[in-house]
mmCIF file of the C-alpha atoms, coordinates in Angstrom:
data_MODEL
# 
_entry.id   MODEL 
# 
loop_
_atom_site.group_PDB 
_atom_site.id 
_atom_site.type_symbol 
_atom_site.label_atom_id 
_atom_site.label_alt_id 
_atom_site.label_comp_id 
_atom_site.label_asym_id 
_atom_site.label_entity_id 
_atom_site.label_seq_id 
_atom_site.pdbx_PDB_ins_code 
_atom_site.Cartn_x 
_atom_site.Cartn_y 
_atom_site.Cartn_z 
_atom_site.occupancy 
_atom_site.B_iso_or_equiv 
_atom_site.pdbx_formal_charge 
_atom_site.auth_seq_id 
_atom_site.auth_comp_id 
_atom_site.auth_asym_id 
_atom_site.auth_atom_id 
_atom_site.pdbx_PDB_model_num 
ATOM 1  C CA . UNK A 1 1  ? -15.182 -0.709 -8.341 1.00 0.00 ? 1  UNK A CA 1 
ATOM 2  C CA . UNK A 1 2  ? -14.282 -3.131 -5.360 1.00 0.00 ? 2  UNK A CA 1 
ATOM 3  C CA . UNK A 1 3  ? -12.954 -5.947 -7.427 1.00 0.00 ? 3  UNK A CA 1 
ATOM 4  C CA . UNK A 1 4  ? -10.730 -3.060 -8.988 1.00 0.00 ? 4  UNK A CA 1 
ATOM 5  C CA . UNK A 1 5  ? -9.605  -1.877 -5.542 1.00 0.00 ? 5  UNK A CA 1 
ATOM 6  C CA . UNK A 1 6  ? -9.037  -5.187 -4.424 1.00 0.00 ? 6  UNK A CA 1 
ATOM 7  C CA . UNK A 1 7  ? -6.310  -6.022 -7.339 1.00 0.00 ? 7  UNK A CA 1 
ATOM 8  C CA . UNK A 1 8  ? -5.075  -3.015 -7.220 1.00 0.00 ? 8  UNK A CA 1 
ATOM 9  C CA . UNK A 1 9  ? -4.210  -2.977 -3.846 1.00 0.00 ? 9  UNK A CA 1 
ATOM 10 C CA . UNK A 1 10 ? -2.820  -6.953 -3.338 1.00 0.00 ? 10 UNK A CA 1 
ATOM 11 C CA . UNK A 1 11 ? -0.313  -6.001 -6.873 1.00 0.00 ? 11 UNK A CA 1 
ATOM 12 C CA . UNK A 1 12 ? 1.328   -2.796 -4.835 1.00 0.00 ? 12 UNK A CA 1 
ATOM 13 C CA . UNK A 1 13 ? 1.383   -5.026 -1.738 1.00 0.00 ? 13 UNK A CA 1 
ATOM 14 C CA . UNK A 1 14 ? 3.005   -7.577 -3.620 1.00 0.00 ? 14 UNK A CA 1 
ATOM 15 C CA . UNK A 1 15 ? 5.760   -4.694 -5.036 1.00 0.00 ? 15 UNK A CA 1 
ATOM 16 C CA . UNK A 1 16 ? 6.339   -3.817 -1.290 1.00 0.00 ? 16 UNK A CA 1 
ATOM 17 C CA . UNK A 1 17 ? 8.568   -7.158 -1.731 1.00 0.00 ? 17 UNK A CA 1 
ATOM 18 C CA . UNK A 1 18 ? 10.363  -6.358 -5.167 1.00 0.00 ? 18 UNK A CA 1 
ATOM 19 C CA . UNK A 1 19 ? 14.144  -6.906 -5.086 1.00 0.00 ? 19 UNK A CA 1 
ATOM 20 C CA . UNK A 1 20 ? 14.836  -3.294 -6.841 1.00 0.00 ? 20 UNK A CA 1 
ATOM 21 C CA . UNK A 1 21 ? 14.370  -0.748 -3.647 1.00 0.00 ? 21 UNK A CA 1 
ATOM 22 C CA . UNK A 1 22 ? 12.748  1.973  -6.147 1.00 0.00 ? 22 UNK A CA 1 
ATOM 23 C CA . UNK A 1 23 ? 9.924   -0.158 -6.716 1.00 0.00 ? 23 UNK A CA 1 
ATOM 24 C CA . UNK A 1 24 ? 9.340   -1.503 -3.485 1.00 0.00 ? 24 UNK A CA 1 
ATOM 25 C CA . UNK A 1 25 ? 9.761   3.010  -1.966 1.00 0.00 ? 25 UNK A CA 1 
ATOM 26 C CA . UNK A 1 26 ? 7.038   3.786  -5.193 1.00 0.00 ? 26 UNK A CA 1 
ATOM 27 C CA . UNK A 1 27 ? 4.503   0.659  -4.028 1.00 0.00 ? 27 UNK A CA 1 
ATOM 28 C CA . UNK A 1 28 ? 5.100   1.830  -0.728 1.00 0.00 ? 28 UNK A CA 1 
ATOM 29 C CA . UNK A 1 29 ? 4.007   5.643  -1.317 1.00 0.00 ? 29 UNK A CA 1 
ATOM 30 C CA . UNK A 1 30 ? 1.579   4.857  -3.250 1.00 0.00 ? 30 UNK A CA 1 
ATOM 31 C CA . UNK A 1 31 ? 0.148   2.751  -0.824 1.00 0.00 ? 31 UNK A CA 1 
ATOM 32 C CA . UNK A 1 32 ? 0.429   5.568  2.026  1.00 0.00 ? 32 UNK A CA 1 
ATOM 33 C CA . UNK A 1 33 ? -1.598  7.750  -0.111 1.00 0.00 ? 33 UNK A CA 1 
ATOM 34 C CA . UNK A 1 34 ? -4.702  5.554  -0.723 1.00 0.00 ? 34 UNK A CA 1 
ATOM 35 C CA . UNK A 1 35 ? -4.342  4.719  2.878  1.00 0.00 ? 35 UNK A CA 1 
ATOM 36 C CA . UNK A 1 36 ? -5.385  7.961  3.022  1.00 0.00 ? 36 UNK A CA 1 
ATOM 37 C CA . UNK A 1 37 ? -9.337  6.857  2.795  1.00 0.00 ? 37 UNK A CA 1 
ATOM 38 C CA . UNK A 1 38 ? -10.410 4.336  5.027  1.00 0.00 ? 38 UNK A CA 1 
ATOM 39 C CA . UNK A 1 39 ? -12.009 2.177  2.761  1.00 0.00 ? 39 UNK A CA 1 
ATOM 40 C CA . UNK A 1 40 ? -8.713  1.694  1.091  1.00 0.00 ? 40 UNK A CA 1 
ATOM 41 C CA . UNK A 1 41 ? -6.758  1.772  4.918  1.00 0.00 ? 41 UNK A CA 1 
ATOM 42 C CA . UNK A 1 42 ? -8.858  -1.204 5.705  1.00 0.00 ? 42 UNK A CA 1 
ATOM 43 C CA . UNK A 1 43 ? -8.265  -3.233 2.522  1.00 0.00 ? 43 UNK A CA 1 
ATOM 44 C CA . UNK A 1 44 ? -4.788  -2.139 2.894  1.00 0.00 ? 44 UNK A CA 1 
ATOM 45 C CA . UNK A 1 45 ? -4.569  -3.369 6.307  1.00 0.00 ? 45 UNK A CA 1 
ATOM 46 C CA . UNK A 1 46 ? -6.094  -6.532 5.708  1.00 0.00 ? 46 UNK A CA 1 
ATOM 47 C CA . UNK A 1 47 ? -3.254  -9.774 6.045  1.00 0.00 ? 47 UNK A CA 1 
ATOM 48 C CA . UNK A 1 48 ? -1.710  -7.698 8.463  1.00 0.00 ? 48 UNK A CA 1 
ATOM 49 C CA . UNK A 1 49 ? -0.447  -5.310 6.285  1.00 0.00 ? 49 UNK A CA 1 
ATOM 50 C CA . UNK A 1 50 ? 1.373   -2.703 8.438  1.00 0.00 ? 50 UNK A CA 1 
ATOM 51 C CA . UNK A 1 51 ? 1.520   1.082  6.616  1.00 0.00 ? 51 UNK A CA 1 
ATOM 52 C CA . UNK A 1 52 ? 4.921   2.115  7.526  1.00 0.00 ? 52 UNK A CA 1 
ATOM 53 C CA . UNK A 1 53 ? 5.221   6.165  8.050  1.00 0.00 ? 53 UNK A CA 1 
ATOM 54 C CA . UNK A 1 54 ? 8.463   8.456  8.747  1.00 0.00 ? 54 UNK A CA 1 
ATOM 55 C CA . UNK A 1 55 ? 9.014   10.741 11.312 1.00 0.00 ? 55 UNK A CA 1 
ATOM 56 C CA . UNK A 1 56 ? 7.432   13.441 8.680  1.00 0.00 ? 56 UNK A CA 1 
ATOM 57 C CA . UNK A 1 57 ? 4.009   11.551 8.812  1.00 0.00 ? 57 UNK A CA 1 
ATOM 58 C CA . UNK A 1 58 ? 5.130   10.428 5.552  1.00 0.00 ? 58 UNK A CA 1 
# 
């Protein structure tokens, strides 16, 4: 559900910014991998939310 997708997405984004690193890498994967629809790429992307990827294509 959208509302669903909506929280869901804002909480990790808000992790992203956590003071313990292993919080802010597993927000940030997690992230990545619903990126991996567009529908969830475009809610990520919203703000100006920038998916970060390493030289892997991580």
């Amino acid at each position: 559900d959208q509302k669903m997708r909506i929280d869901i997405i804002g909480y990790l984004k808000i992790l992203t910014k956590d003071a313990d690193e292993k919080i802010r890498n597993n927000a940030e994967w997690a992230l990545k991998r619903l990126a991996q629809c567009s529908g969830n790429r475009n809610e990520i992307e919203k703000g100006g939310y920038v998916i970060m990827y390493d030289k892997k294509g991580d």
